[in-house]
TORLUM-673045 format. One record per residue: residue number from 1; residue in one letter; z, y, x of N, C-alpha, C in turn. Coordinates in Angstrom, 3 decimals, decimal comma. Layout:
BEGIN
<node nr="NUM" rest="A" n_zz="Z" n_yy="Y" n_xx="X" ca_zz="Z" ca_yy="Y" ca_xx="X" c_zz="Z" c_yy="Y" c_xx="X"/>
...
END
This chain:
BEGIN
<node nr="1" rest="X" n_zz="107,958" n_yy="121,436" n_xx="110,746" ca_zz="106,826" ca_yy="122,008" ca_xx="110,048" c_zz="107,082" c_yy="121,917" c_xx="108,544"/>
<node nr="2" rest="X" n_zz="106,392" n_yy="122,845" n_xx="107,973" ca_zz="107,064" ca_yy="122,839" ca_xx="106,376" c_zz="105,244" c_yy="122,645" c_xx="105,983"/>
<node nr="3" rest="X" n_zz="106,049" n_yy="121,622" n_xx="104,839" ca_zz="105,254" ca_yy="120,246" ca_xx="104,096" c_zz="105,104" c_yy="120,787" c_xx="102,712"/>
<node nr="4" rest="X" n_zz="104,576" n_yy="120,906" n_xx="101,655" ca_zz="104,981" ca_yy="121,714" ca_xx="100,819" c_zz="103,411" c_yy="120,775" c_xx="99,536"/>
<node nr="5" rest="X" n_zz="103,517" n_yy="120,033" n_xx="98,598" ca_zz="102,962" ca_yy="119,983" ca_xx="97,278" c_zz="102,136" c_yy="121,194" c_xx="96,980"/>
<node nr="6" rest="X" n_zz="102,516" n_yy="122,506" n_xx="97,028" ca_zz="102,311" ca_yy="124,133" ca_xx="95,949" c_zz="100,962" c_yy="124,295" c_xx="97,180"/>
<node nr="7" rest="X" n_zz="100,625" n_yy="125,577" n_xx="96,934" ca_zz="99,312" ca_yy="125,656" ca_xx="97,699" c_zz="99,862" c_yy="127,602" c_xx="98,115"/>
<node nr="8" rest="X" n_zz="101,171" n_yy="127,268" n_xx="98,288" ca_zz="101,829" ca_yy="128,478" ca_xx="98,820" c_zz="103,304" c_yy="128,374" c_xx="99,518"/>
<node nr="9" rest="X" n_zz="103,938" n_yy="128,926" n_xx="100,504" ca_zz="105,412" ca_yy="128,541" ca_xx="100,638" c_zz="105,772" c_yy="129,840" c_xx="100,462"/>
<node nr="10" rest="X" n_zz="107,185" n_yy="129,357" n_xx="99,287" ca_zz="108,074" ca_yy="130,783" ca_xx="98,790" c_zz="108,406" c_yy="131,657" c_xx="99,736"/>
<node nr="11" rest="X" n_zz="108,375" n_yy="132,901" n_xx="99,774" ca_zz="109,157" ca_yy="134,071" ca_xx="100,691" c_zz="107,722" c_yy="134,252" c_xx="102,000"/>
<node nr="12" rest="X" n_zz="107,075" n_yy="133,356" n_xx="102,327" ca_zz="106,259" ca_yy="133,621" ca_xx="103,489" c_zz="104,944" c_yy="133,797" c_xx="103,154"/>
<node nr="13" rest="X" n_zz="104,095" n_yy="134,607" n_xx="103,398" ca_zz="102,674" ca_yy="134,853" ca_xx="103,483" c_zz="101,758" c_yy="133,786" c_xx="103,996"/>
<node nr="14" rest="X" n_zz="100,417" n_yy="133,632" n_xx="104,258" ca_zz="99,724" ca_yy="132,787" ca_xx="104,401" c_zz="98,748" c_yy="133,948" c_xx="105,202"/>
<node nr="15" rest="X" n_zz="98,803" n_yy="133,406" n_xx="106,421" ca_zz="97,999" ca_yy="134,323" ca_xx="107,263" c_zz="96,443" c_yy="134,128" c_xx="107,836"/>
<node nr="16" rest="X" n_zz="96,494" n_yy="132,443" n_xx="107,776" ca_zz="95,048" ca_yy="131,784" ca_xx="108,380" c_zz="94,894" c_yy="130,208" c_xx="107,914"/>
<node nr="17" rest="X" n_zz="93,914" n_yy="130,245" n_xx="107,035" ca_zz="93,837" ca_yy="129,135" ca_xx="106,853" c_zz="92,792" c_yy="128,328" c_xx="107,924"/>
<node nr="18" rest="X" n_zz="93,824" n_yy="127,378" n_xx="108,407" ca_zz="93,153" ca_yy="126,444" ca_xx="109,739" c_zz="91,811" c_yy="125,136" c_xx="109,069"/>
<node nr="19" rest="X" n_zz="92,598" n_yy="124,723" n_xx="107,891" ca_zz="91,366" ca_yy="123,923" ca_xx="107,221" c_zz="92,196" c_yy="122,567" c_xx="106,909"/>
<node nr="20" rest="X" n_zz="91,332" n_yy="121,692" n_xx="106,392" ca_zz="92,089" ca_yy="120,274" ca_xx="105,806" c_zz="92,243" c_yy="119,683" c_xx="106,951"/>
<node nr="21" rest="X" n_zz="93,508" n_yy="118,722" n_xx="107,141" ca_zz="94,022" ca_yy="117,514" ca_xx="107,587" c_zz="94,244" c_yy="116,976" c_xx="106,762"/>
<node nr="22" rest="X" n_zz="94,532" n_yy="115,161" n_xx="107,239" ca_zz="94,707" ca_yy="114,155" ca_xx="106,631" c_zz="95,063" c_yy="113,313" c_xx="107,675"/>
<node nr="23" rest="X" n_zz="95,781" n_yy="112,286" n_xx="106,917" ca_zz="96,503" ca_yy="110,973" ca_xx="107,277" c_zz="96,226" c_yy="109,895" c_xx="106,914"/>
<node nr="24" rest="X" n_zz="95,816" n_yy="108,729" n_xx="107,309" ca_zz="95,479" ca_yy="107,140" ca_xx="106,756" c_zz="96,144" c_yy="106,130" c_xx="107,239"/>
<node nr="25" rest="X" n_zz="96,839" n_yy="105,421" n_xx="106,335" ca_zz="97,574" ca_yy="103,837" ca_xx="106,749" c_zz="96,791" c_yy="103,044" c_xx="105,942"/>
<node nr="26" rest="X" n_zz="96,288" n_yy="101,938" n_xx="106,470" ca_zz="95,991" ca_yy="100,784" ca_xx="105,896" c_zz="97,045" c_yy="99,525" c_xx="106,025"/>
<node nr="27" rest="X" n_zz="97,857" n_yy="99,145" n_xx="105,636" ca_zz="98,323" ca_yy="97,596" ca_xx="105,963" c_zz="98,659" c_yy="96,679" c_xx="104,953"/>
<node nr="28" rest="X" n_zz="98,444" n_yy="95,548" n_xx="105,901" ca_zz="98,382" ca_yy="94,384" ca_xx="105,338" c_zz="99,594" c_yy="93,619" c_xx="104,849"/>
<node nr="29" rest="X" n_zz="99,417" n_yy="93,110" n_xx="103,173" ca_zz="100,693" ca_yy="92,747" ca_xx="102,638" c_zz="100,603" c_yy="91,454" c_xx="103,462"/>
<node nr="30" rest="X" n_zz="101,554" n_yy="90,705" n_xx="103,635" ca_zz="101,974" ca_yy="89,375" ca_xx="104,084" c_zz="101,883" c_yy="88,349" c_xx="103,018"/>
<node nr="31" rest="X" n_zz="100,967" n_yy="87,371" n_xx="102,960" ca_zz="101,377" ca_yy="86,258" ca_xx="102,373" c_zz="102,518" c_yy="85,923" c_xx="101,368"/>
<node nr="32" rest="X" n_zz="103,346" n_yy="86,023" n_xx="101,759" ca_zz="104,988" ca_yy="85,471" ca_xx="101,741" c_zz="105,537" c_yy="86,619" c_xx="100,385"/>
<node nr="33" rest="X" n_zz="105,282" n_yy="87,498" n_xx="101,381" ca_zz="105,701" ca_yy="88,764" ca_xx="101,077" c_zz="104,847" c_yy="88,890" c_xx="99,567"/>
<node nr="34" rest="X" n_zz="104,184" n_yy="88,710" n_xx="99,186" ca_zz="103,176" ca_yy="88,445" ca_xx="97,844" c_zz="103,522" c_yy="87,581" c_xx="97,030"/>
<node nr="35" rest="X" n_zz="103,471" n_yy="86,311" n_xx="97,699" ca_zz="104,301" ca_yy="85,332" ca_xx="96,609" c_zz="106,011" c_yy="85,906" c_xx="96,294"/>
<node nr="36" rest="X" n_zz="106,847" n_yy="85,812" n_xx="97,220" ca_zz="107,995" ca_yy="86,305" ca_xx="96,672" c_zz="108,281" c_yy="87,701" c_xx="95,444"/>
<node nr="37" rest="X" n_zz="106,719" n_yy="88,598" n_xx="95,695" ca_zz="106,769" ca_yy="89,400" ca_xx="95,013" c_zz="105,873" c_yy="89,681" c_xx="93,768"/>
<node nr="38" rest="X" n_zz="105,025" n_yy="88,207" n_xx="93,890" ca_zz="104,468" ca_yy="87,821" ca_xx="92,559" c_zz="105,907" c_yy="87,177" c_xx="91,542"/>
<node nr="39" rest="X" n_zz="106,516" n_yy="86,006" n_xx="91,867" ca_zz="108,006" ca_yy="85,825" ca_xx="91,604" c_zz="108,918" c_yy="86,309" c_xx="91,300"/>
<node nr="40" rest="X" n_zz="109,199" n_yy="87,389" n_xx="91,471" ca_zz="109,844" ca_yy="89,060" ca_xx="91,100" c_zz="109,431" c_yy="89,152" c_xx="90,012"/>
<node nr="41" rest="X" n_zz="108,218" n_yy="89,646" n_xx="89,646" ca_zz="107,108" ca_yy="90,385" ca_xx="88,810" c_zz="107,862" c_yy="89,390" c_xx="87,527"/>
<node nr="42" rest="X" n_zz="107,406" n_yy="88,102" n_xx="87,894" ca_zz="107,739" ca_yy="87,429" ca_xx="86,777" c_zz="108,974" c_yy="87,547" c_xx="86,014"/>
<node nr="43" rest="X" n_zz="110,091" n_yy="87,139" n_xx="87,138" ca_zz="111,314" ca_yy="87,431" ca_xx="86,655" c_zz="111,989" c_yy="88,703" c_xx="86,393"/>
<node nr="44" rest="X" n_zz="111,255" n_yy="90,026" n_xx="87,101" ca_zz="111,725" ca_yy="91,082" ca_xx="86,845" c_zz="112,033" c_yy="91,575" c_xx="87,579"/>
<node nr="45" rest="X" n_zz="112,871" n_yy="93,297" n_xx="88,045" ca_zz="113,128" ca_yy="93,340" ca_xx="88,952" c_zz="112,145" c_yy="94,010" c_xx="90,048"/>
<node nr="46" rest="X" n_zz="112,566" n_yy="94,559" n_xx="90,906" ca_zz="111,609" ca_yy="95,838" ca_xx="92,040" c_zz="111,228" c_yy="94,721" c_xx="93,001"/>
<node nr="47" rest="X" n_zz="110,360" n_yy="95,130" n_xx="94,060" ca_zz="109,584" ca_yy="94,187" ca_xx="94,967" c_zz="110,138" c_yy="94,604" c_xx="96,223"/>
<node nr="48" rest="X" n_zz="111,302" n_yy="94,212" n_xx="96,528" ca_zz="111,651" ca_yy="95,375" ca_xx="97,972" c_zz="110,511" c_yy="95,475" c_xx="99,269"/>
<node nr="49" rest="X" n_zz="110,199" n_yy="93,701" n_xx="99,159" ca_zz="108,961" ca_yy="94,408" ca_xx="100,119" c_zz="107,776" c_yy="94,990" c_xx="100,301"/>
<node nr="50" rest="X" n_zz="107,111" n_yy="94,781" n_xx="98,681" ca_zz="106,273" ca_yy="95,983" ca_xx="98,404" c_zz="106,765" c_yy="97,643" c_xx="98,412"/>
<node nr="51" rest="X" n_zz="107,636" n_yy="97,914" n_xx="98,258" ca_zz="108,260" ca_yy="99,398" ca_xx="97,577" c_zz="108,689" c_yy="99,621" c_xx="99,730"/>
<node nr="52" rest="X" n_zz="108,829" n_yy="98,843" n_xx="100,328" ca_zz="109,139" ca_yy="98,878" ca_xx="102,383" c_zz="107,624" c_yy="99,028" c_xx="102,739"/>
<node nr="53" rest="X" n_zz="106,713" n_yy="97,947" n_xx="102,529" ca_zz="105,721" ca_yy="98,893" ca_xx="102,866" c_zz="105,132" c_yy="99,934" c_xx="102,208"/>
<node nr="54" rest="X" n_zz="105,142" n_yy="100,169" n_xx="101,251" ca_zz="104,303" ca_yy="101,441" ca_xx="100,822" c_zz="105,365" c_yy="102,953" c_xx="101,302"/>
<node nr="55" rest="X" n_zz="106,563" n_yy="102,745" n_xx="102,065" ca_zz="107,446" ca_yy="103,890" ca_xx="102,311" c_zz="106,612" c_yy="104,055" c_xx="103,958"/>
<node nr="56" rest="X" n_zz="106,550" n_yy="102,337" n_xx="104,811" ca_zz="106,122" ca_yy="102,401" ca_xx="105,800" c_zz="104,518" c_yy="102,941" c_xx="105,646"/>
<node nr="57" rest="X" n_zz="103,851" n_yy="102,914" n_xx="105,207" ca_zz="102,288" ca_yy="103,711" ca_xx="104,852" c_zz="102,250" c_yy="104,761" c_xx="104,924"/>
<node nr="58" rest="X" n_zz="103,516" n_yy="105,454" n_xx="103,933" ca_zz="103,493" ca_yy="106,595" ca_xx="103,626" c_zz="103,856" c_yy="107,191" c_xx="104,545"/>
<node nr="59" rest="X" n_zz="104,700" n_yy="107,055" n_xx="105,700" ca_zz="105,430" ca_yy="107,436" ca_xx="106,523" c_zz="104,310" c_yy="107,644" c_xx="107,851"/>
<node nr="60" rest="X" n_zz="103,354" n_yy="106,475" n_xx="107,859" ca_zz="102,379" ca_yy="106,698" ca_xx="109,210" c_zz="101,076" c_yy="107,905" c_xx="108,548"/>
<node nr="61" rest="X" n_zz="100,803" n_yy="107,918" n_xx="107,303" ca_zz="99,585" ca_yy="108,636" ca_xx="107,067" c_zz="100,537" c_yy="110,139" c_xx="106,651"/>
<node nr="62" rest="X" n_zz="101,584" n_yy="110,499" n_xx="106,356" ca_zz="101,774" ca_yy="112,134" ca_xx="106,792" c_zz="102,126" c_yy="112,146" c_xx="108,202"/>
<node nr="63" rest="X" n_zz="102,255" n_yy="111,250" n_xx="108,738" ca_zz="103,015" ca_yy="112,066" ca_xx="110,300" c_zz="101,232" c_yy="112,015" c_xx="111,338"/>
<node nr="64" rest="X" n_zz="100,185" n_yy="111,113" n_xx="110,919" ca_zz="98,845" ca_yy="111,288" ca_xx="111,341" c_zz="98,471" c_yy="112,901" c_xx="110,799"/>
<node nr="65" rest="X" n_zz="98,874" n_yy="113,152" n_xx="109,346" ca_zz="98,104" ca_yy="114,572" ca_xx="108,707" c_zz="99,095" c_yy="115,708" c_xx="109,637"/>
<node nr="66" rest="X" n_zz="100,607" n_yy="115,645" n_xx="109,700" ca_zz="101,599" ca_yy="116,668" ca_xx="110,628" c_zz="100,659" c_yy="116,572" c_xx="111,982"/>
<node nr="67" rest="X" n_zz="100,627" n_yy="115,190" n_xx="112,546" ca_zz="99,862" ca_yy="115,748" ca_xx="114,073" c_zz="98,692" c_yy="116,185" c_xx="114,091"/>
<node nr="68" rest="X" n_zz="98,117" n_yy="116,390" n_xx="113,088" ca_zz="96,700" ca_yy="116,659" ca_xx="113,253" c_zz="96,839" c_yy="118,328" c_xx="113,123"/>
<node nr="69" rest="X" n_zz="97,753" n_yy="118,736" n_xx="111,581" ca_zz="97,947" ca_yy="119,979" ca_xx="111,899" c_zz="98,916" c_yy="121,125" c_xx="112,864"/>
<node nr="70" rest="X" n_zz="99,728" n_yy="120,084" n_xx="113,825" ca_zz="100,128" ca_yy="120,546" ca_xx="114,737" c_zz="99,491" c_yy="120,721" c_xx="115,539"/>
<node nr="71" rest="X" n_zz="98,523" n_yy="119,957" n_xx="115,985" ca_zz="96,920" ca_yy="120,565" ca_xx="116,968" c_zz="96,390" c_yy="121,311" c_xx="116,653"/>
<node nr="72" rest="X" n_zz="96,404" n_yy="122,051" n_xx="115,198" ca_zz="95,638" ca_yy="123,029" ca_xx="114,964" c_zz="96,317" c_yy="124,353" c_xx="115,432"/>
<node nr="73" rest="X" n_zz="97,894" n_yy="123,938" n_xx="115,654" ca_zz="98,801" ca_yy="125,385" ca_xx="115,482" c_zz="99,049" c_yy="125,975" c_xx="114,411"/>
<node nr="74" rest="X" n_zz="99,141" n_yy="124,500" n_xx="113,076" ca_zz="99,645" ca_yy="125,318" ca_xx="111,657" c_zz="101,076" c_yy="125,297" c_xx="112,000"/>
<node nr="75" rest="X" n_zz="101,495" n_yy="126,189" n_xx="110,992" ca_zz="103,249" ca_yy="126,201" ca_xx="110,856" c_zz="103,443" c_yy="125,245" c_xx="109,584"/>
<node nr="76" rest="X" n_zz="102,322" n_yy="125,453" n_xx="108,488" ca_zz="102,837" ca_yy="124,373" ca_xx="107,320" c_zz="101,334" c_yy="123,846" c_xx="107,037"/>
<node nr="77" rest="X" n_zz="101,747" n_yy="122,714" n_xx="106,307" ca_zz="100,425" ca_yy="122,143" ca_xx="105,238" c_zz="101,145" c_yy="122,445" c_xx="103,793"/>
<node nr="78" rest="X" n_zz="100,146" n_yy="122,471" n_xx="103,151" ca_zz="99,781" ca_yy="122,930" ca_xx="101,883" c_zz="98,920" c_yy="122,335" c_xx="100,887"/>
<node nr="79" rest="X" n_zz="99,795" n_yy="122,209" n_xx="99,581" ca_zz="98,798" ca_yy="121,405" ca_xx="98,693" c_zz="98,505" c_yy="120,049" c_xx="99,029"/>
<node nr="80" rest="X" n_zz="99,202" n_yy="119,111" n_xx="99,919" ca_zz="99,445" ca_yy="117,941" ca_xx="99,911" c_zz="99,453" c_yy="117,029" c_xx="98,766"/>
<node nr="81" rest="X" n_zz="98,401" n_yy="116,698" n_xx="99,044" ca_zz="98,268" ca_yy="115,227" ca_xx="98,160" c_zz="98,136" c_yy="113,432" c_xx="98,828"/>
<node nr="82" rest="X" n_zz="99,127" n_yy="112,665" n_xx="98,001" ca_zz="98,895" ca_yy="111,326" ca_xx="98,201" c_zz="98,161" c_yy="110,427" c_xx="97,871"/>
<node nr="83" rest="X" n_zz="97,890" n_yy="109,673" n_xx="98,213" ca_zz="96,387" ca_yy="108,999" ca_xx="97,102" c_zz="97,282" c_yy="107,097" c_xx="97,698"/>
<node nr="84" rest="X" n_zz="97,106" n_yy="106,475" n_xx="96,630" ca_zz="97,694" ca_yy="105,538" ca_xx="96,924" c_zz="96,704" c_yy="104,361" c_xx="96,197"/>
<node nr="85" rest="X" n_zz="95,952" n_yy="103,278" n_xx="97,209" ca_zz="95,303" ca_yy="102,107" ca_xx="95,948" c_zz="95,795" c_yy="101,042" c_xx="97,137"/>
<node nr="86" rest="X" n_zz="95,604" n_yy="99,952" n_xx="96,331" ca_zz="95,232" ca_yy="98,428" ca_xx="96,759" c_zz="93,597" c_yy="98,063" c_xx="96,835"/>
<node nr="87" rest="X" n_zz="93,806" n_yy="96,972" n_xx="97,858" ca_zz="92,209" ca_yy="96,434" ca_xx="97,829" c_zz="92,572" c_yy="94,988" c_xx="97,938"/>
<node nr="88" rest="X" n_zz="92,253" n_yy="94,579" n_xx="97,188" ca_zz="92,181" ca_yy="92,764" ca_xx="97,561" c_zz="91,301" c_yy="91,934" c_xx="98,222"/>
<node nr="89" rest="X" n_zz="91,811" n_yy="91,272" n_xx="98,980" ca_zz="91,197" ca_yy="90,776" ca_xx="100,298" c_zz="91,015" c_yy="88,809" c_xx="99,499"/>
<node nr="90" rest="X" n_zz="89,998" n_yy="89,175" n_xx="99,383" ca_zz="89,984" ca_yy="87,081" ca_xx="99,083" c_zz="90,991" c_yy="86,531" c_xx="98,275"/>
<node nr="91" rest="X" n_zz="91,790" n_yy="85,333" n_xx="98,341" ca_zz="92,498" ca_yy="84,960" ca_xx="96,730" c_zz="93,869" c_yy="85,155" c_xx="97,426"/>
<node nr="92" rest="X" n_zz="94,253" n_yy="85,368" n_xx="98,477" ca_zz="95,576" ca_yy="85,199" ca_xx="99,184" c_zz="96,160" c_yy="86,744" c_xx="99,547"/>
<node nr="93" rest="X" n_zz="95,412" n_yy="88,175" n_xx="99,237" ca_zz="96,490" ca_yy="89,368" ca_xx="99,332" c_zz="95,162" c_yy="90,314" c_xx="99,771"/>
<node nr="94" rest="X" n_zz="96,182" n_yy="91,076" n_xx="100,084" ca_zz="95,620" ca_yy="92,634" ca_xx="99,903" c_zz="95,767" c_yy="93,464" c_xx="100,763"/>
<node nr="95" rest="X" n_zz="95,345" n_yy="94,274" n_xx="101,077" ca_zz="95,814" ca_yy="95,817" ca_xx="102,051" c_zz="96,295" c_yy="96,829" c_xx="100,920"/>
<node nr="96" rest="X" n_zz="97,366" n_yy="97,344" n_xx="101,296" ca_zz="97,979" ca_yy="98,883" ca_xx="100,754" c_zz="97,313" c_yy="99,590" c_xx="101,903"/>
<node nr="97" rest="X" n_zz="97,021" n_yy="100,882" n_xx="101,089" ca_zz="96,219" ca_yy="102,197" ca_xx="101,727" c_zz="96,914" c_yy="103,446" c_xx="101,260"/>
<node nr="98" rest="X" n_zz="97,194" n_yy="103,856" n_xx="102,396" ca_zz="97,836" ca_yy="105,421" ca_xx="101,721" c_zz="97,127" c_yy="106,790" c_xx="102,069"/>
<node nr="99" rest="X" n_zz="96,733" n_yy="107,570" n_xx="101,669" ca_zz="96,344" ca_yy="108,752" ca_xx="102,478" c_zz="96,931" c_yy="110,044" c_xx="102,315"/>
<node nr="100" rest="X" n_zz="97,342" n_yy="110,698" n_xx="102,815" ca_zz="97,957" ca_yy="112,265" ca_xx="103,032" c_zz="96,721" c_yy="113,224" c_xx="103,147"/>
<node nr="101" rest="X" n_zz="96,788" n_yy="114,014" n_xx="102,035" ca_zz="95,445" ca_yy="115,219" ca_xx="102,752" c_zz="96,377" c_yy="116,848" c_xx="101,889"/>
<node nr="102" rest="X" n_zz="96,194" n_yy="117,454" n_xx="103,364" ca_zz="96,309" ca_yy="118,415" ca_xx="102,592" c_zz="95,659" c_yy="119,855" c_xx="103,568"/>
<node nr="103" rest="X" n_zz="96,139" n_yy="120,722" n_xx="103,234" ca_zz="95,454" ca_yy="122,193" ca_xx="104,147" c_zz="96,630" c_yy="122,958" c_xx="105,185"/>
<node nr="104" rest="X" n_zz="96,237" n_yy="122,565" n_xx="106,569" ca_zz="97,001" ca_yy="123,513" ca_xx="107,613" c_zz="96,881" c_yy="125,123" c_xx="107,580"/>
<node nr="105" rest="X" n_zz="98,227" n_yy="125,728" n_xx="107,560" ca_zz="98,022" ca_yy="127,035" ca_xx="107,692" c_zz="98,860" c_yy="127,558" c_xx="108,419"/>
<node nr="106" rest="X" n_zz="98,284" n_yy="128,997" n_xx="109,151" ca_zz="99,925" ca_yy="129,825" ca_xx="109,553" c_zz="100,336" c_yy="130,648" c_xx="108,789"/>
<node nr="107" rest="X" n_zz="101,848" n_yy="130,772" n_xx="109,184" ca_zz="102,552" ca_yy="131,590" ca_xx="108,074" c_zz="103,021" c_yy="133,047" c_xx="108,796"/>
<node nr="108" rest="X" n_zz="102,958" n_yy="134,169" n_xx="108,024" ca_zz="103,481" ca_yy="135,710" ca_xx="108,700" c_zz="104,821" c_yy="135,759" c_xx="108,463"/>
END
């Protein structure tokens, strides 16, 4: 299925717009996984296991928005947007949240 940012795909027409889908991951950072990557922060340096889950988030909330518009019988989504926050949970971590929304359509 073609995934597409633009709110058009090059060379193909747009024949029916089916309507919005979307995708949601919520998960939970780990403990561990926080301190080692509060520790980072300090010293510098990327968070590998922050930067693993937010790929794993991202990865469950478009393939929820793809199946949703594969039930519709789109050929693409369109105008895809990510929305990405934290929420902090009490003094010990957080949930990452990702969401995918964009518009199923068929193409001529």
């Amino acid at each position: 299925m073609i995934v597409t940012t633009t709110d058009s795909v090059d060379g193909r027409r747009v024949v029916e717009y089916l309507g919005m889908v979307s995708g949601d991951a919520i998960l939970g950072a780990n403990i561990f996984k926080d301190l080692f990557a509060g520790i980072r922060d300090i010293v510098g340096g990327r968070s590998a296991a922050y930067e693993a889950e937010l790929r794993k988030a991202k990865n469950i909330a478009m393939q929820e928005m793809l199946d949703e518009a594969e039930a519709l019988g789109a050929h693409a989504v369109v105008a895809v947007d990510l929305d990405y926050e934290t929420v902090q949970v009490g003094q010990g971590g957080g949930m990452l949240m990702v969401s995918a929304n964009g518009t199923a359509v068929r193409l001529g």
